[in-house]
C-alpha positions as CSV (number, residue, x, y, z in Angstrom):
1,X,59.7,21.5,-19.9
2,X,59.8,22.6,-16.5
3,X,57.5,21.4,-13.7
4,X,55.4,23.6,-11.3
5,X,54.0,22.8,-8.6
6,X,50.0,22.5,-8.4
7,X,47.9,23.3,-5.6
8,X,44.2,22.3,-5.1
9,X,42.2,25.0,-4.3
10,X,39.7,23.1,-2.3
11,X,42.0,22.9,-0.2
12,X,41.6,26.6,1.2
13,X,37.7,26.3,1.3
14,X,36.6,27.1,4.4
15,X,35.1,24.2,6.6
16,X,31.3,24.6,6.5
17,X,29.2,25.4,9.6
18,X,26.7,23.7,11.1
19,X,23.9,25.9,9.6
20,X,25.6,25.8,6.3
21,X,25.6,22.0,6.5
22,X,21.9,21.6,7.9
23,X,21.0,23.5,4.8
24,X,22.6,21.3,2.4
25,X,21.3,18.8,4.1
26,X,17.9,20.3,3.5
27,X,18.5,20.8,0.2
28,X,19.6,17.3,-0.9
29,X,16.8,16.4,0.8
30,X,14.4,18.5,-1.7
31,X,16.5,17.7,-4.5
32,X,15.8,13.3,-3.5
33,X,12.5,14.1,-3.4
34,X,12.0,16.1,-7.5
35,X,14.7,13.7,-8.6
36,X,11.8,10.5,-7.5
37,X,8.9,12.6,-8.8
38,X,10.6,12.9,-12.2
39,X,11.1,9.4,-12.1
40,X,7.3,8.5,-12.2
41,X,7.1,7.7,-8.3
42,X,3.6,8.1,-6.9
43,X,3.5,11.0,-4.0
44,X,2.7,8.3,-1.3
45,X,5.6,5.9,-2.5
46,X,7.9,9.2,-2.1
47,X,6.7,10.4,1.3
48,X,7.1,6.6,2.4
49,X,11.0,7.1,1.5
50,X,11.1,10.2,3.0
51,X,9.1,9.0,6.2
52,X,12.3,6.0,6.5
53,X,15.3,8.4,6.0
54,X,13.8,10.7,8.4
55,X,13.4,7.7,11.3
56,X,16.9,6.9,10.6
57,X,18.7,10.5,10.6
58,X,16.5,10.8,14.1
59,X,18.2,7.4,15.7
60,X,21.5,8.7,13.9
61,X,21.5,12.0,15.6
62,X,23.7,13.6,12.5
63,X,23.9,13.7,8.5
64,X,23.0,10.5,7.2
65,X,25.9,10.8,4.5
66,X,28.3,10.5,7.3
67,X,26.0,6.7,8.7
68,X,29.5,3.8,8.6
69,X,28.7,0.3,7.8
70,X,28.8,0.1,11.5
71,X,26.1,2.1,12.2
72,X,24.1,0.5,9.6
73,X,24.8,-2.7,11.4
74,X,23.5,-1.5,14.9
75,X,20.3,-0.1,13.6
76,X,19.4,-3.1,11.1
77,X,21.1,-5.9,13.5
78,X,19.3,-4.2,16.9
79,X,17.2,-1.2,16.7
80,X,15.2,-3.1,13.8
81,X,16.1,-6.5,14.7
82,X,12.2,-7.2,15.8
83,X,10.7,-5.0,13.2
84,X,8.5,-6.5,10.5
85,X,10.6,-8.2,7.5
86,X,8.6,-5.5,4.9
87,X,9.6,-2.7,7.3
88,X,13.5,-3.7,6.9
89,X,13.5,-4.3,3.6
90,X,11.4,-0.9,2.3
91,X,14.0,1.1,5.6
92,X,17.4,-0.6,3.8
93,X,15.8,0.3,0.1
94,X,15.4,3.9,1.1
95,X,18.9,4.3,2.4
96,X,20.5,2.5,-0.9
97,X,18.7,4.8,-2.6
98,X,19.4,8.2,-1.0
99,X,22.9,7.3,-0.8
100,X,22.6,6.6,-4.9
101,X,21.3,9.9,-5.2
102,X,24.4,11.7,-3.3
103,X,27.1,9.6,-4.8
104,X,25.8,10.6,-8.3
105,X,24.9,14.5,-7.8
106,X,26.8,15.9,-4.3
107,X,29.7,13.0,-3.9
108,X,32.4,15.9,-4.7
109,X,30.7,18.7,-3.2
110,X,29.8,16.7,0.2
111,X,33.9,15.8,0.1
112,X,34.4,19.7,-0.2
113,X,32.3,20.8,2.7
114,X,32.8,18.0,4.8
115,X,36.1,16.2,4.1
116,X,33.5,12.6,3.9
117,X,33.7,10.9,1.2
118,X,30.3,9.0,0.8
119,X,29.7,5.6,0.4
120,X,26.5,3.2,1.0
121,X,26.1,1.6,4.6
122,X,24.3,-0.8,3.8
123,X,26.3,-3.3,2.0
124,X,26.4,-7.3,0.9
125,X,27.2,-8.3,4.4
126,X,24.2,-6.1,6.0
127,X,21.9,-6.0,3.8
128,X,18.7,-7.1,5.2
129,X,17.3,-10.2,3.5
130,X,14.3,-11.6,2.6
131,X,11.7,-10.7,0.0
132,X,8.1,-9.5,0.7
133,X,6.8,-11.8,-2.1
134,X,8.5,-14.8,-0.8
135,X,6.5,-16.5,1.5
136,X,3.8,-19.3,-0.2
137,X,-0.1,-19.2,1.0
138,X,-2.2,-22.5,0.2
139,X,-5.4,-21.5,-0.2
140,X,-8.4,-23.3,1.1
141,X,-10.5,-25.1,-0.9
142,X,-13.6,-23.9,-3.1
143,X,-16.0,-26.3,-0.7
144,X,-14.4,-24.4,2.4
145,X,-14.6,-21.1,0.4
146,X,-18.4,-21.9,-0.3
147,X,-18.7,-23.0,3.4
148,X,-17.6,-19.2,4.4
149,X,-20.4,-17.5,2.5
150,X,-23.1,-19.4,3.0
151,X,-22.3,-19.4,6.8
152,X,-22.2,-15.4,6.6
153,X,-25.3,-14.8,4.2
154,X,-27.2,-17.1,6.8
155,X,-26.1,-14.6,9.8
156,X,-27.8,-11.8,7.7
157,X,-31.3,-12.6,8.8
158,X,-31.0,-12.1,12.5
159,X,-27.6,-9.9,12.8
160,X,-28.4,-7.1,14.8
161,X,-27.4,-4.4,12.3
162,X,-28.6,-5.6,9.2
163,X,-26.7,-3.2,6.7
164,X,-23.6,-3.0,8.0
165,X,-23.6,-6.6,7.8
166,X,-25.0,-6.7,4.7
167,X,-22.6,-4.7,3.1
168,X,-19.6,-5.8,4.6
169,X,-20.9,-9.6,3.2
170,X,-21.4,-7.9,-0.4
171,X,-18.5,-5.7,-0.1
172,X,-16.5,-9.7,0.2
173,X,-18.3,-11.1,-2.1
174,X,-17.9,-8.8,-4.9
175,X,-14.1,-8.9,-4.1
176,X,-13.7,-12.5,-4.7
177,X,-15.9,-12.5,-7.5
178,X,-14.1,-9.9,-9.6
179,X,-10.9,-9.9,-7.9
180,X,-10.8,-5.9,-6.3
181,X,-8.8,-5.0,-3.8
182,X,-9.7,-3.9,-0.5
183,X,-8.4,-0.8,-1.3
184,X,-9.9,-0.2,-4.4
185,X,-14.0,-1.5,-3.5
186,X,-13.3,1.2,-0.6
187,X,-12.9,4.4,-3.1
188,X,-15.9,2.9,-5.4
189,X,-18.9,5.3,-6.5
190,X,-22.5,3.8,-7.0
191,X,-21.5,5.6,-10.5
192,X,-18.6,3.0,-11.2
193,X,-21.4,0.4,-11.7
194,X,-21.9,0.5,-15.6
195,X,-24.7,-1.4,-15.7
196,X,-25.5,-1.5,-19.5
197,X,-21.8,-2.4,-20.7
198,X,-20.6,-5.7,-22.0
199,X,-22.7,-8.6,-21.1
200,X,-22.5,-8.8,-17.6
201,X,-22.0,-5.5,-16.6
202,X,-18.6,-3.4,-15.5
203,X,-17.0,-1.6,-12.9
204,X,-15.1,1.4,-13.5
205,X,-12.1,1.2,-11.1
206,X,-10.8,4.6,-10.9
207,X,-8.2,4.2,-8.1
208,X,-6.8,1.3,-9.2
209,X,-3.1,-0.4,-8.1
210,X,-0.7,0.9,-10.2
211,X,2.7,-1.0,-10.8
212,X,5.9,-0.1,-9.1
213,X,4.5,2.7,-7.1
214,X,3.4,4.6,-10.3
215,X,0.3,6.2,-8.8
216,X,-3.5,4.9,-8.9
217,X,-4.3,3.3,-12.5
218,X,-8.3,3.3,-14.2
219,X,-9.7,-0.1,-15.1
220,X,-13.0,-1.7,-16.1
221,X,-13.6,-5.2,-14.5
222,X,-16.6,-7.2,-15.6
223,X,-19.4,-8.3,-13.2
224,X,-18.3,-12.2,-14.0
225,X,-18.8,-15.1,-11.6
226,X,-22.2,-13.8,-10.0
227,X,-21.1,-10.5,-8.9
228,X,-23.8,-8.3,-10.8
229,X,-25.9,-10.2,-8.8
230,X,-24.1,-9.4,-5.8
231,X,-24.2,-5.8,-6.7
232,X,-28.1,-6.0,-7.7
233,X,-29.1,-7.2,-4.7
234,X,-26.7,-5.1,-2.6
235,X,-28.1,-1.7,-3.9
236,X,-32.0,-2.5,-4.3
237,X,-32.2,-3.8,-0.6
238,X,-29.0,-2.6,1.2
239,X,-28.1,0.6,0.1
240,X,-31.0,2.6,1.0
241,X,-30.4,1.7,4.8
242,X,-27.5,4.0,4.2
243,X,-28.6,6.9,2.5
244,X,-31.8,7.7,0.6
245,X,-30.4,9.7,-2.5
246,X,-28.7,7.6,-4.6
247,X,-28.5,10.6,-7.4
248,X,-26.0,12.1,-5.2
249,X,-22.8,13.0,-7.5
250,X,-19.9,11.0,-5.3
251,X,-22.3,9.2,-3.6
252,X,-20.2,6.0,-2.3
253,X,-21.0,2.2,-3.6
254,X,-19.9,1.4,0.1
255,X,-21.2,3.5,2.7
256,X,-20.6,4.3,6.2
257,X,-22.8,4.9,8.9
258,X,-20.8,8.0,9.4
259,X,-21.8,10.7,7.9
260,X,-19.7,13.5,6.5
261,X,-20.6,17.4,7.8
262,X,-23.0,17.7,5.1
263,X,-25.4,15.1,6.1
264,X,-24.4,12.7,3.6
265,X,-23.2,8.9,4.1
266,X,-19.5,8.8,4.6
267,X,-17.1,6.1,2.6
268,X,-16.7,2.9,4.5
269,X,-13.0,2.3,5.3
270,X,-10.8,-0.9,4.6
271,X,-10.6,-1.7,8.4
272,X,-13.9,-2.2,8.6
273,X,-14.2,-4.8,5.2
274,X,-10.8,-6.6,7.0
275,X,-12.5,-6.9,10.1
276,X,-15.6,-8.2,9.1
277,X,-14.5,-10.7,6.7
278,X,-11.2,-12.0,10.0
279,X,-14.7,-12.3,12.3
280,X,-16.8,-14.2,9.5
281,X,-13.7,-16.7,8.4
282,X,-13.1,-17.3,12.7
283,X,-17.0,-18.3,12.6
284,X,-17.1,-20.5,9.8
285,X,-13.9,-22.0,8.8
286,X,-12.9,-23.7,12.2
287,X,-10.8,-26.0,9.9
288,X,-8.9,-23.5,8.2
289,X,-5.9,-22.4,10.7
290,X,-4.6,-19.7,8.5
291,X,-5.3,-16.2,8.7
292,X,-7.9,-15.0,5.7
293,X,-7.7,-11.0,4.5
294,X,-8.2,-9.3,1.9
295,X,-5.9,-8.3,-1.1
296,X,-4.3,-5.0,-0.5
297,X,-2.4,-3.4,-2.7
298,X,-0.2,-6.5,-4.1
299,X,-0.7,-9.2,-6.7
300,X,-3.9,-9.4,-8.1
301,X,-4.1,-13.3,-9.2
302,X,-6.5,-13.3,-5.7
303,X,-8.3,-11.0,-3.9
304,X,-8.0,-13.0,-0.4
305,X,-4.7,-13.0,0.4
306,X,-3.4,-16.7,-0.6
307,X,-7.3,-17.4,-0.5
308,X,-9.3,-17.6,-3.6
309,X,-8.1,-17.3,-7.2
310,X,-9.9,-14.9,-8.8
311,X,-11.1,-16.8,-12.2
312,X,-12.1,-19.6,-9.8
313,X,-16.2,-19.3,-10.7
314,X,-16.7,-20.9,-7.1
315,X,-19.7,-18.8,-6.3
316,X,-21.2,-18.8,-9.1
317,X,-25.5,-19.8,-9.0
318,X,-25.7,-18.3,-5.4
Protein backbone atom coordinates (compact mmCIF):
# COMPACT_ATOMS: atom_id res chain seq x y z
CA UNK A 1 0.00 0.00 0.00
CA UNK A 2 1.28 3.21 -1.03
CA UNK A 3 1.43 6.35 1.12
CA UNK A 4 -0.05 9.83 0.19
CA UNK A 5 0.58 12.60 1.55
CA UNK A 6 -2.33 14.41 3.76
CA UNK A 7 -2.85 17.93 4.04
CA UNK A 8 -5.05 19.72 6.70
CA UNK A 9 -7.34 21.93 5.35
CA UNK A 10 -7.41 24.25 8.21
CA UNK A 11 -4.58 25.14 7.23
CA UNK A 12 -5.86 27.34 4.19
CA UNK A 13 -8.58 29.02 6.33
CA UNK A 14 -8.28 32.38 6.21
CA UNK A 15 -7.07 34.29 9.40
CA UNK A 16 -10.23 35.86 10.93
CA UNK A 17 -10.68 39.67 11.23
CA UNK A 18 -11.11 41.69 13.90
CA UNK A 19 -14.97 42.11 13.38
CA UNK A 20 -15.25 38.40 12.69
CA UNK A 21 -13.45 37.71 15.94
CA UNK A 22 -15.47 40.39 18.09
CA UNK A 23 -18.49 38.52 16.96
CA UNK A 24 -17.43 35.26 18.03
CA UNK A 25 -16.53 36.69 20.84
CA UNK A 26 -20.06 38.01 21.23
CA UNK A 27 -21.45 34.91 20.52
CA UNK A 28 -19.61 32.71 23.06
CA UNK A 29 -20.52 35.19 25.20
CA UNK A 30 -24.47 34.51 24.55
CA UNK A 31 -23.90 31.00 24.27
CA UNK A 32 -22.04 31.10 28.36
CA UNK A 33 -24.92 32.80 29.33
CA UNK A 34 -28.06 29.83 27.86
CA UNK A 35 -25.56 27.16 28.67
CA UNK A 36 -25.87 28.64 32.80
CA UNK A 37 -29.61 29.21 32.42
CA UNK A 38 -30.04 25.58 31.32
CA UNK A 39 -28.10 24.68 34.11
CA UNK A 40 -30.67 26.01 36.78
CA UNK A 41 -28.64 29.29 37.57
CA UNK A 42 -30.75 32.10 38.88
CA UNK A 43 -30.71 35.36 36.45
CA UNK A 44 -28.79 37.45 39.13
CA UNK A 45 -26.17 34.58 39.80
CA UNK A 46 -25.66 34.72 35.87
CA UNK A 47 -25.48 38.52 35.32
CA UNK A 48 -22.94 38.44 38.44
CA UNK A 49 -20.64 36.06 36.08
CA UNK A 50 -21.22 38.08 33.36
CA UNK A 51 -20.61 41.45 35.36
CA UNK A 52 -16.77 39.69 36.49
CA UNK A 53 -15.79 38.48 32.91
CA UNK A 54 -16.70 41.75 31.55
CA UNK A 55 -14.32 43.77 34.34
CA UNK A 56 -11.66 41.55 33.37
CA UNK A 57 -11.84 41.59 29.42
CA UNK A 58 -11.93 45.61 30.15
CA UNK A 59 -8.41 45.55 32.27
CA UNK A 60 -7.28 42.86 29.59
CA UNK A 61 -7.95 45.09 26.72
CA UNK A 62 -8.38 41.86 24.21
CA UNK A 63 -10.23 38.29 24.03
CA UNK A 64 -10.18 36.75 27.25
CA UNK A 65 -9.42 33.22 25.59
CA UNK A 66 -6.02 34.61 24.73
CA UNK A 67 -5.56 35.93 29.16
CA UNK A 68 -1.71 33.68 30.01
CA UNK A 69 -1.14 32.53 33.41
CA UNK A 70 0.76 35.64 33.56
CA UNK A 71 -1.78 37.88 33.12
CA UNK A 72 -3.90 36.06 35.50
CA UNK A 73 -1.12 36.63 37.88
CA UNK A 74 -0.97 40.54 37.52
CA UNK A 75 -4.65 41.05 37.79
CA UNK A 76 -5.21 38.57 40.91
CA UNK A 77 -1.55 39.32 42.52
CA UNK A 78 -2.04 43.40 41.87
CA UNK A 79 -5.00 44.83 40.27
CA UNK A 80 -7.10 42.71 42.88
CA UNK A 81 -4.53 42.36 45.47
CA UNK A 82 -6.73 44.79 47.99
CA UNK A 83 -10.05 43.72 46.78
CA UNK A 84 -12.37 41.88 49.17
CA UNK A 85 -11.52 37.96 49.63
CA UNK A 86 -15.45 37.16 48.33
CA UNK A 87 -14.71 39.47 45.29
CA UNK A 88 -11.50 37.28 44.30
CA UNK A 89 -12.82 34.27 44.82
CA UNK A 90 -16.49 34.76 42.95
CA UNK A 91 -13.82 37.02 39.94
CA UNK A 92 -11.34 33.59 39.67
CA UNK A 93 -14.75 31.22 39.74
CA UNK A 94 -16.10 33.07 36.81
CA UNK A 95 -13.00 32.87 34.80
CA UNK A 96 -12.55 28.93 35.51
CA UNK A 97 -15.72 28.67 34.42
CA UNK A 98 -15.94 30.56 31.07
CA UNK A 99 -12.78 29.03 30.22
CA UNK A 100 -14.63 25.44 30.94
CA UNK A 101 -17.23 26.50 28.69
CA UNK A 102 -14.75 27.31 25.60
CA UNK A 103 -12.48 24.37 26.14
CA UNK A 104 -15.60 22.03 25.95
CA UNK A 105 -17.72 23.77 22.98
CA UNK A 106 -15.13 26.31 20.80
CA UNK A 107 -11.51 24.79 21.86
CA UNK A 108 -11.05 23.57 18.10
CA UNK A 109 -12.84 26.25 16.47
CA UNK A 110 -11.01 29.22 18.56
CA UNK A 111 -7.55 27.19 17.45
CA UNK A 112 -8.99 27.62 13.75
CA UNK A 113 -9.65 31.23 13.77
CA UNK A 114 -7.07 32.21 16.00
CA UNK A 115 -4.15 29.82 15.96
CA UNK A 116 -4.62 29.89 20.36
CA UNK A 117 -5.07 27.10 21.77
CA UNK A 118 -7.06 27.69 25.10
CA UNK A 119 -6.27 26.87 28.31
CA UNK A 120 -7.38 28.12 31.98
CA UNK A 121 -5.25 31.17 33.61
CA UNK A 122 -6.01 30.59 36.56
CA UNK A 123 -4.27 27.60 37.71
CA UNK A 124 -3.06 25.69 41.23
CA UNK A 125 -0.27 28.21 41.67
CA UNK A 126 -2.70 31.37 41.24
CA UNK A 127 -5.60 30.45 42.21
CA UNK A 128 -6.91 32.79 44.77
CA UNK A 129 -7.45 31.15 48.11
CA UNK A 130 -9.60 31.31 50.84
CA UNK A 131 -13.23 30.32 51.39
CA UNK A 132 -16.12 32.73 52.04
CA UNK A 133 -17.53 30.33 54.76
CA UNK A 134 -14.27 30.03 56.51
CA UNK A 135 -13.97 32.55 58.90
CA UNK A 136 -15.61 31.57 62.70
CA UNK A 137 -18.12 34.31 64.51
CA UNK A 138 -18.65 33.70 68.40
CA UNK A 139 -21.74 35.00 69.12
CA UNK A 140 -22.61 37.00 72.18
CA UNK A 141 -24.40 35.64 74.74
CA UNK A 142 -28.31 35.33 75.24
CA UNK A 143 -28.02 37.92 78.43
CA UNK A 144 -26.08 40.38 75.99
CA UNK A 145 -28.63 39.53 73.24
CA UNK A 146 -31.58 40.27 75.77
CA UNK A 147 -29.52 43.46 76.88
CA UNK A 148 -29.83 44.66 73.01
CA UNK A 149 -33.58 44.57 72.87
CA UNK A 150 -34.61 45.73 75.86
CA UNK A 151 -32.16 48.76 75.53
CA UNK A 152 -33.88 49.42 71.97
CA UNK A 153 -37.70 48.78 72.98
CA UNK A 154 -36.84 51.38 75.86
CA UNK A 155 -35.65 54.11 73.06
CA UNK A 156 -39.13 53.63 71.49
CA UNK A 157 -40.94 55.85 73.90
CA UNK A 158 -39.12 59.12 73.27
CA UNK A 159 -37.32 58.41 69.73
CA UNK A 160 -38.19 61.20 67.62
CA UNK A 161 -39.84 59.25 64.80
CA UNK A 162 -41.69 56.66 66.46
CA UNK A 163 -42.52 54.31 63.43
CA UNK A 164 -39.57 54.12 61.78
CA UNK A 165 -38.16 53.10 64.95
CA UNK A 166 -40.68 50.98 65.68
CA UNK A 167 -40.50 49.00 62.80
CA UNK A 168 -36.96 48.77 62.26
CA UNK A 169 -37.01 47.22 66.26
CA UNK A 170 -39.83 44.70 65.02
CA UNK A 171 -38.46 44.29 61.70
CA UNK A 172 -35.04 42.74 64.21
CA UNK A 173 -36.95 41.16 66.27
CA UNK A 174 -38.93 39.08 64.12
CA UNK A 175 -35.64 38.14 62.37
CA UNK A 176 -34.09 36.63 65.29
CA UNK A 177 -37.12 35.14 66.39
CA UNK A 178 -37.95 33.10 63.25
CA UNK A 179 -34.62 33.22 61.69
CA UNK A 180 -35.48 35.56 58.11
CA UNK A 181 -33.12 37.07 56.41
CA UNK A 182 -32.71 40.58 55.87
CA UNK A 183 -33.49 40.04 52.50
CA UNK A 184 -36.29 38.15 52.71
CA UNK A 185 -38.50 40.39 55.84
CA UNK A 186 -37.71 43.20 53.17
CA UNK A 187 -39.96 41.59 50.21
CA UNK A 188 -42.76 40.51 52.91
CA UNK A 189 -46.54 41.34 52.29
CA UNK A 190 -48.89 42.13 55.33
CA UNK A 191 -50.62 39.06 53.32
CA UNK A 192 -47.61 36.59 54.24
CA UNK A 193 -48.83 36.75 57.82
CA UNK A 194 -51.21 33.57 57.99
CA UNK A 195 -52.54 34.16 61.07
CA UNK A 196 -54.97 31.20 61.48
CA UNK A 197 -52.33 28.42 60.58
CA UNK A 198 -50.64 26.03 62.80
CA UNK A 199 -50.55 26.94 66.41
CA UNK A 200 -48.63 29.89 66.47
CA UNK A 201 -49.20 31.35 63.29
CA UNK A 202 -46.92 31.37 59.77
CA UNK A 203 -45.24 33.39 57.44
CA UNK A 204 -45.41 32.69 53.87
CA UNK A 205 -41.86 33.54 52.59
CA UNK A 206 -42.20 33.96 49.00
CA UNK A 207 -38.65 35.14 48.09
CA UNK A 208 -36.93 32.92 49.97
CA UNK A 209 -32.85 31.98 49.61
CA UNK A 210 -32.56 29.41 47.31
CA UNK A 211 -29.45 27.01 47.39
CA UNK A 212 -26.63 27.30 44.95
CA UNK A 213 -27.83 30.31 43.18
CA UNK A 214 -31.10 28.42 42.14
CA UNK A 215 -33.39 31.44 42.16
CA UNK A 216 -35.76 32.62 45.20
CA UNK A 217 -37.43 29.47 46.94
CA UNK A 218 -41.33 29.63 48.96
CA UNK A 219 -41.43 28.68 52.61
CA UNK A 220 -43.65 28.84 55.64
CA UNK A 221 -41.87 29.62 58.97
CA UNK A 222 -43.85 29.51 62.12
CA UNK A 223 -44.38 32.58 64.46
CA UNK A 224 -42.26 30.48 67.41
CA UNK A 225 -40.18 32.14 70.08
CA UNK A 226 -42.60 35.29 70.65
CA UNK A 227 -42.62 36.51 67.19
CA UNK A 228 -46.55 36.57 66.64
CA UNK A 229 -46.43 38.76 69.25
CA UNK A 230 -43.88 40.81 67.71
CA UNK A 231 -46.00 40.88 64.60
CA UNK A 232 -49.27 41.63 66.67
CA UNK A 233 -48.12 44.38 68.14
CA UNK A 234 -46.16 45.73 65.21
CA UNK A 235 -49.38 45.93 62.89
CA UNK A 236 -52.12 47.02 65.48
CA UNK A 237 -49.94 50.07 66.73
CA UNK A 238 -47.14 50.51 64.10
CA UNK A 239 -48.43 49.94 60.89
CA UNK A 240 -51.04 52.50 60.51
CA UNK A 241 -48.37 55.35 60.97
CA UNK A 242 -47.39 54.04 57.56
CA UNK A 243 -50.35 53.70 55.59
CA UNK A 244 -54.01 53.60 56.43
CA UNK A 245 -55.28 50.71 54.03
CA UNK A 246 -54.13 47.77 55.09
CA UNK A 247 -56.60 45.89 52.35
CA UNK A 248 -54.29 47.06 49.78
CA UNK A 249 -53.30 43.95 47.50
CA UNK A 250 -49.23 44.16 47.78
CA UNK A 251 -49.42 46.19 50.56
CA UNK A 252 -45.79 45.79 52.27
CA UNK A 253 -45.47 44.09 56.00
CA UNK A 254 -42.45 46.64 56.14
CA UNK A 255 -43.12 49.97 54.91
CA UNK A 256 -41.30 52.98 53.97
CA UNK A 257 -41.92 56.40 54.52
CA UNK A 258 -41.44 56.70 50.79
CA UNK A 259 -44.12 56.48 48.90
CA UNK A 260 -44.37 55.01 45.43
CA UNK A 261 -46.13 57.39 42.48
CA UNK A 262 -49.44 56.15 43.43
CA UNK A 263 -49.61 57.35 46.86
CA UNK A 264 -49.05 54.29 48.50
CA UNK A 265 -46.30 53.27 51.21
CA UNK A 266 -43.22 52.15 49.46
CA UNK A 267 -41.12 48.80 50.69
CA UNK A 268 -38.55 49.47 53.22
CA UNK A 269 -35.04 48.48 52.00
CA UNK A 270 -32.39 46.26 53.72
CA UNK A 271 -30.02 49.24 54.33
CA UNK A 272 -32.27 50.72 56.36
CA UNK A 273 -32.97 47.25 58.78
CA UNK A 274 -28.78 46.96 58.72
CA UNK A 275 -28.44 50.32 59.77
CA UNK A 276 -30.68 50.53 62.37
CA UNK A 277 -29.96 47.38 64.11
CA UNK A 278 -25.33 48.52 63.59
CA UNK A 279 -26.69 51.97 65.53
CA UNK A 280 -28.82 49.99 68.22
CA UNK A 281 -25.98 47.12 68.97
CA UNK A 282 -23.16 50.43 69.13
CA UNK A 283 -25.80 51.80 71.89
CA UNK A 284 -26.29 48.91 73.85
CA UNK A 285 -23.70 46.33 73.61
CA UNK A 286 -20.54 48.49 74.60
CA UNK A 287 -19.05 45.03 75.61
CA UNK A 288 -19.47 43.28 72.47
CA UNK A 289 -16.45 44.52 70.09
CA UNK A 290 -17.67 42.61 67.09
CA UNK A 291 -19.65 43.93 64.36
CA UNK A 292 -23.59 42.74 64.62
CA UNK A 293 -25.68 42.48 61.00
CA UNK A 294 -28.07 40.80 59.81
CA UNK A 295 -28.22 37.47 57.81
CA UNK A 296 -28.12 37.99 54.20
CA UNK A 297 -28.39 35.67 51.79
CA UNK A 298 -26.10 32.84 53.52
CA UNK A 299 -26.54 30.10 56.08
CA UNK A 300 -29.57 30.15 57.84
CA UNK A 301 -28.61 28.47 61.40
CA UNK A 302 -28.70 32.53 62.46
CA UNK A 303 -30.23 35.36 61.40
CA UNK A 304 -27.44 37.87 62.98
CA UNK A 305 -24.55 37.11 61.38
CA UNK A 306 -22.40 34.86 63.96
CA UNK A 307 -25.05 36.41 66.44
CA UNK A 308 -28.01 34.54 67.65
CA UNK A 309 -28.96 30.90 66.76
CA UNK A 310 -32.14 30.81 65.56
CA UNK A 311 -33.83 27.97 67.85
CA UNK A 312 -32.28 29.87 70.79
CA UNK A 313 -36.01 30.88 72.51
CA UNK A 314 -33.96 33.88 74.11
CA UNK A 315 -36.77 36.29 73.76
CA UNK A 316 -39.21 34.51 74.48
CA UNK A 317 -42.07 36.18 77.52
CA UNK A 318 -41.13 39.74 76.19
Amino acid sequence: MALAVVHDLREARTPAGPDELAAFETDALAGLVLARAAAGLADSTIAGEVIHLEQVRAWLGRPLWTMHPADADAYFGQVLRGAARGTRLARAQALKTYFLFLELRHKVEIHQLTGHIVECPVDEINRPRGSRDAALRVPPSEAQVRMLFAGWRGELAGCRKFAPAARNYAAAKVMAEVGLRVNEVCQLDLDDVKWDLGRFGKIHVRIGKGARGSGPRERMVPLINNARATLAWFVQDVWGHFDDDHTRAGAPLLPSERKNPDGSCARVGDEALRAALADAAAVHLPDWPGRVTPMPCSSACSVFRGVLPVTAGVLDGE
